[in-house]
C-alpha angles and dihedrals in degrees: 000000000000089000113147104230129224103193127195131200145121106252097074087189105063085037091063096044083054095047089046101051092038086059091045084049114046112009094246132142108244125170123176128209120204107226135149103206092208089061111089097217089041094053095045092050095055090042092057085053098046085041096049104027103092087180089076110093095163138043128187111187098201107147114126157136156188147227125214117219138040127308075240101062099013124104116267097208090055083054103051087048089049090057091040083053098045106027109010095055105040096047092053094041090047078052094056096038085045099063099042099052091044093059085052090050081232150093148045146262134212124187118187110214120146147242096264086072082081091045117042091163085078131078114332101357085198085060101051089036080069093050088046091063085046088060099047094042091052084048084052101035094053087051092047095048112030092092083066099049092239104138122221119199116184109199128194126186125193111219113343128176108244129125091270084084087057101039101051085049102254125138097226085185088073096070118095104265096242088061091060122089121201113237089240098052091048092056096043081055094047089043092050091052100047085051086057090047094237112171091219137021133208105193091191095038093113078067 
């Protein structure tokens, strides 16, 4: 959409290889930035820059992940960095964007949380327990900014293929291949949403 891209991960390798083939690809001006958002420093860091940069008109928070297993055998550990990672870290990076583009009287925010937010008998409950929190702080979040302009889109997808699968140690090739959305279909449905100005949107909804 001709935006310039700031992009945000941990593996500062493969960030640099996709900033440097977005570039190549699209003329863009894309800078990346190596953070880990459960790390203190790392998150602060990221918030100054979302707070002070008044060149930033949009903000996805659309780091995650997930755990295998019950809250009974799991490991605990895995659990508390999952809820730094979904909840910790976006509310305090919306809070950052938000202030900045209020002040602006401009922008827009989109946080990327997931279906089973609406169904926490399924799957990891803890996990959708943390989408859950995305959904109700981007409801919160639209009423408490709307007098401002600044736009707030919660998004939830049902199954994508992306690495949390993997990481979390789940076979997403098991699923049967209609459950499974591409990662480029579920971004042209949560775009147009967020063209139609839709508070939430429900990628698979059609489903």
């Amino acid at each position: 959409r001709g935006y310039d891209l700031v992009l945000i991960a941990r593996d500062e390798t493969r960030l640099a290889a996709l900033a440097e083939r977005l570039r190549r690809e699209t003329g863009r001006k894309v800078e990346w930035v190596g953070a880990d958002l459960t790390a203190k420093a790392d998150l602060a860091r990221v918030e100054q820059r979302l707070r002070d940069d008044t060149n930033l008109t949009l903000l996805v928070n659309n780091a995650g992940m997930s755990v295998s297993g019950s809250l009974l055998v799991g490991d605990i550990d895995r659990y508390q960095a999952m809820i730094e990672l979904n909840v910790i870290a976006p509310t305090r990076l919306a809070a950052a964007a938000a202030r900045n583009f209020v002040t602006r009287k401009t922008g827009a925010i989109v946080n990327i949380a997931s279906v089973l937010a609406l169904a926490p008998e399924m799957f990891n409950g803890s996990y959708s327990g943390t989408k859950a929190y995305v959904l109700n702080l981007s409801l919160s979040l639209q009423k408490e900014l709307a007098p401002s302009g600044v736009k707030v889109q919660a998004v939830l997808p049902g199954a994508t293929r992306t690495e949390i699968w993997a990481r979390a140690g789940v076979d997403v090739g098991g699923f049967p291949p209609d459950m499974v959305m591409e990662v480029d279909d579920m971004v042209d449905a949560a775009l147009a949403g967020f063209d139609q100005g839709e508070a939430v949107t429900i990628p698979s909804l059609p489903d």
